[in-house]
N, C-alpha and C positions, 0 to 999 in steps of 0.2 A: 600505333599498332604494335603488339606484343608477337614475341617466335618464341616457344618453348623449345624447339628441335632445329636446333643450330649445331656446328662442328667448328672445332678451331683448334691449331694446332701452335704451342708458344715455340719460340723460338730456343727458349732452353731443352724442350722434348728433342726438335732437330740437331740440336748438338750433341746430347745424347744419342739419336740415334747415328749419328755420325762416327762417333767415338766407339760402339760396340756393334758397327754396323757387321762384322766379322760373327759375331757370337748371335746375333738375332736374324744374322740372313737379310739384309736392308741393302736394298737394290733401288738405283734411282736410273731408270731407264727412257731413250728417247724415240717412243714406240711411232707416233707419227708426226710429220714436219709440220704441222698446223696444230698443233698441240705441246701443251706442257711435259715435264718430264713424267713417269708415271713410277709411283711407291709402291713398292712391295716389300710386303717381310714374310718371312720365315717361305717366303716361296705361294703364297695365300693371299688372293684378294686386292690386288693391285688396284690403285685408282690414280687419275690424273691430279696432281700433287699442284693446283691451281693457286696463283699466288693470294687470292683472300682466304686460303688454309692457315696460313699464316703472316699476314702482311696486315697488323691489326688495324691501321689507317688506312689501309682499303677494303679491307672488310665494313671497317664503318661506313665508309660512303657509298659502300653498293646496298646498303642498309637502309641508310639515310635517302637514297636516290629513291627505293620503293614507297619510305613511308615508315620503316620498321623502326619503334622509339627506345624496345629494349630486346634483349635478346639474351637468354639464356644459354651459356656456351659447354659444350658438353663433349669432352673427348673422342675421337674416331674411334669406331670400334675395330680398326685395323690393327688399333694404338692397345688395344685391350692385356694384350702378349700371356693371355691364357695357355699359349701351347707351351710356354717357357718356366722355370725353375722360380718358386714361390720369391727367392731373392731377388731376384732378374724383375718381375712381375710390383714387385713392393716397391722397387726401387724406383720402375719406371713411375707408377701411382704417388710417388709423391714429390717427384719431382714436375710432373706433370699436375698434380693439383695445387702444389704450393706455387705455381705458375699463374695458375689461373686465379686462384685469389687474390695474386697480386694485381693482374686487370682488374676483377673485381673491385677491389681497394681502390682504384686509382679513378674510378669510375662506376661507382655503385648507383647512380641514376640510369646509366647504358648498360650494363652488363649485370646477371646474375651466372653463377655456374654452377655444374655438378661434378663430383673427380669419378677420380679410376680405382677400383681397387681388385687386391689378389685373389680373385674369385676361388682361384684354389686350395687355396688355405683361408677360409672362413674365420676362424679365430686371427688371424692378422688383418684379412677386410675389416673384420669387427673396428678394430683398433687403427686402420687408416682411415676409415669412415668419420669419425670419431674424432680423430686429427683433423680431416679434411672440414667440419664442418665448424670445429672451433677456430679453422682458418676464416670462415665466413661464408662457403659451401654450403649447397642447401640441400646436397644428400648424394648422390651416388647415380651414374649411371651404368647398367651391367647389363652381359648377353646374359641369353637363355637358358643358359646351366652349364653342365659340362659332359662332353659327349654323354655317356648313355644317363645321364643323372639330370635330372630335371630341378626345377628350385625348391619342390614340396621336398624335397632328401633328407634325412636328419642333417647329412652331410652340412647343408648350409645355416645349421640350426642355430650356430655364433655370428651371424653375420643376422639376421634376421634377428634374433634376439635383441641388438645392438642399435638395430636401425629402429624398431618396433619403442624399444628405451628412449631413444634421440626424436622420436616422430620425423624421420627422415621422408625424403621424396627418392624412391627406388624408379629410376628411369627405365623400363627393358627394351632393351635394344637387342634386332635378331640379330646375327649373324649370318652369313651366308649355308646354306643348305649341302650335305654333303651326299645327297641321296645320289647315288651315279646315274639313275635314269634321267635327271636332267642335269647333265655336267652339260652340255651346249645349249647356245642361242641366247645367253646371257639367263638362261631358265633357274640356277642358283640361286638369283639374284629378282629376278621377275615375280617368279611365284614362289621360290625357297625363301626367300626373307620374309616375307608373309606368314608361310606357313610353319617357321619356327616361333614368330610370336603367338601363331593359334596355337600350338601345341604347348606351348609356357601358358597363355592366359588359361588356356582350359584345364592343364592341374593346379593351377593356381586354385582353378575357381574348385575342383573336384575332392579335391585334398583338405577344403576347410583353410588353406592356409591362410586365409585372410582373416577368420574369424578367431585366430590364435594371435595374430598381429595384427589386432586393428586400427594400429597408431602410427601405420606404415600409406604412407600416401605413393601409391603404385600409380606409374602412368605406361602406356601401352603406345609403344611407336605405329606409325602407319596403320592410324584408326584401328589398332587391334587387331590387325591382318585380316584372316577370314571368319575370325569369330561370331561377330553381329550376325554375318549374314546366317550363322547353322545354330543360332539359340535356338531356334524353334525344334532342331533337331534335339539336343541336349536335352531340353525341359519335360519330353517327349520319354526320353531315357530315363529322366529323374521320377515320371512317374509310373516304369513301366520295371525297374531295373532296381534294385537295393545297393549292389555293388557303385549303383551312380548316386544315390540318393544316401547313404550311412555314414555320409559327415558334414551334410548339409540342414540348415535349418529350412531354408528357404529354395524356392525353383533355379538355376543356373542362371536364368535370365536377370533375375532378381539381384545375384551375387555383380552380375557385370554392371550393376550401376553403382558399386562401390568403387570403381577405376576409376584413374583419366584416357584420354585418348587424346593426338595429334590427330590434325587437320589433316596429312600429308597422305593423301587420297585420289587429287589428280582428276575427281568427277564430281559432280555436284549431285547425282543422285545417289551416290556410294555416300557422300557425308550426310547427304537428308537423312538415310536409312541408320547412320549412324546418331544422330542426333535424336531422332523419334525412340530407338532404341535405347537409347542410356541417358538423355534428355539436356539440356544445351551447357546446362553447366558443368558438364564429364568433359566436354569437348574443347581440347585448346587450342588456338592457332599453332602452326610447327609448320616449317617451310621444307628441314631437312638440307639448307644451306651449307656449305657451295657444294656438296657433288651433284654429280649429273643429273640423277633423278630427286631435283628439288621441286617447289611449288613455291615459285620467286616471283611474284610475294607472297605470303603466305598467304592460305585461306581465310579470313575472319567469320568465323561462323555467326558470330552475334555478339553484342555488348557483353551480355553476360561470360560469354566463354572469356574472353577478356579481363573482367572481373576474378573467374574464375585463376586464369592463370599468376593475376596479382595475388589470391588468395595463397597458391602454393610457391610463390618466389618469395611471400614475407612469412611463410610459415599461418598465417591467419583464418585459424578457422574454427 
C-alpha cells in the first residue's frame, strides 16, 4: 500500500526551530494532560506535536502495522514559514529538504519526498526546487499562494517556470482559512482548508495556468476540496460567460482531469464522486498522517491509483 500525503518533521528542522525559536515565535505548549505537547509558531495554527512527527522508527511501524509499504513524506505546512523574511523562509527550506533526502537516501524502497520552498520570493523557490530535487526530491510541496495573490500571479511566474523546466510534482497544500466568519468550532480548519484548495484549483483551472505549464504534474490535497462537487457549476459558466471561458480550450471539467487528487476524503461516496469525475488514475491514496484529521490507513481507491502514484514518485510517465 502506497500514501502520497504523509508529514514528517526531521529532527534537524526541531533544532532549528529550537535555536530561533525567539525570532519565529515557536511555542511548545502542554494544552491537555492526555495529550502531547502542542507546536505553534508565529502564534498560527497549533497542532499536537505527536511523537511519529518526528520519531522516524515509529513513524515506520505505525506504517508498517496498517500495511503502508511507501510513503511520501512532505513537510508540515505549519513548517512553510511564509509569514517570515525570504532569508528566514530559505533557510528553513533547505535545511528541512536536505533532511529529508537524507531519509530518502538511506531508504529509497520506504520513503520518497517533496521540500519546502520561499514561496515568497519565487525566483529563490525556483532555485531551492531545483537543489531540492538534484538532492533526489521529487518536487515541491506549497500552500495556496499568498494572501491576496493566488498561483495564476505573474508574481509566481519563476517558480512555475522552473518546476514546468524540471517536470516537477507541485503538491498544494491549503492552509488554514482566515475568513473571521468562521474563526470557531475548528470551522478554519473543517471547511476553510478545503475551501482554499477550491479556490487555488479553480484559478488554476480558469487562468489557463496549466496549459502554459504542462510539464508540471500538480496534485490537489483533500480530493480537491470542494471542486468536483461544483464542475457542473463552472462548465455552466464556461458556456454562458467569456470572462470564464477566454483562456480555455476545453470545458473546466475537462481541465480537472489533468490533476492529481488524495484519497483524504473520510466517505466513500465523496471519493466515488471523485473518481467518476477525474477517473481512477487522478486519484492517489494519501492518509494525511499523523495529525488528527488522518484516514489511517489510507484509502486505496484501486490498483490503478497505486500504479498511478508509483508513476509520479519515479517521475514515469
Amino acid at each position: 500500500m502506497f500514501d502520497f500525503h504523509t508529514h514528517f518533521i526531521p529532527n534537524h528542522v526541531l533544532t532549528w526551530l529550537q535555536d530561533h525559536k525567539k525570532t519565529v515565535h515557536a511555542k511548545w505548549e502542554k494544552k491537555l494532560p492526555d495529550k502531547h505537547k502542542f507546536l505553534t509558531v508565529n502564534g498560527k495554527w497549533g497542532f499536537e506535536l505527536k511523537p511519529a512527527f518526528y520519531d522516524l522508527t515509529l513513524y515506520k511501524q505505525e506504517s508498517v502495522d496498517v500495511g503502508v509499504t511507501h510513503s511520501v513524506l512532505s513537510p508540515i505546512p505549519q513548517l512553510f514559514m511564509y509569514d517570515f523574511s525570504p532569508e528566514i523562509t530559505t533557510e528553513v527550506s533547505q535545511i528541512y529538504n536536505s533532511s529529508l533526502a537524507e531519509i530518502v537516501g538511506n531508504s529509497p524502497d520506504r520513503f520518497s519526498a517533496l521540500g519546502t520552498l520561499p514561496l515568497t520570493a519565487p525566483e529563490k523557490a525556483a532555485t531551492i526546487l531545483n537543489e531540492a530535487m538534484n538532492q533526489g526530491l521529487k518536487g515541491a510541496i506549497i500552500g495556496p499562494g499568498l494572501g491576496e495573490k493566488l498561483l495564476s500571479d505573474n508574481f509566481f511566474t519563476p517558480l512555475f517556470e522552473e518546476a514546468n523546466r524540471l517536470k516537477a510534482i507541485l503538491f498544494i497544500h491549503p492552509l488554514l482559512s482566515t475568513d473571521p466568519r468562521i474563526k470557531s468550532r475548528k470551522m478554519p480548519n473543517l471547511i476553510g482548508v478545503p475551501w482554499e484548495t477550491t479556490v487555488t484549483a479553480t484559478d488554476i483551472i480558469l487562468s489557463g495556468l496549466i496549459d502554459k505549464y504542462p510539464d508540471i504534474k500538480i496534485v490537489f490535497a483533500h480530493g480537491g476540496g470542494f471542486l468536483p462537487y461544483q464542475l457542473g457549476r463552472m462548465d455552466k459558466g464556461y458556456g454562458q460567460w467569456k470572462d470564464v471561458s477566454s483562456n480555455l480550450s476545453a470545458a473546466p471539467s475537462e481541465y480537472a482531469k489533468r490533476f492529481w487528487y488524495d484519497t483524504v476524503l473520510w466517505n466513500s461516496n465523496s471519493l466515488d464522486l471523485l473518481i467518476k469525475t477525474v477517473g481512477k488514475d487522478k486519484v492517489v491514496p494519501g492518509s494525511d498522517f499523523p495529525f488528527d484529521l488522518s484516514v489511517w490507513p489510507p484509502e486505496v481507491n484501486s490498483e490503478k491509483g497505486s500504479q498511478t502514484l508509483l508513476g509520479l514518485i519515479n517521475m514515469n510517465f
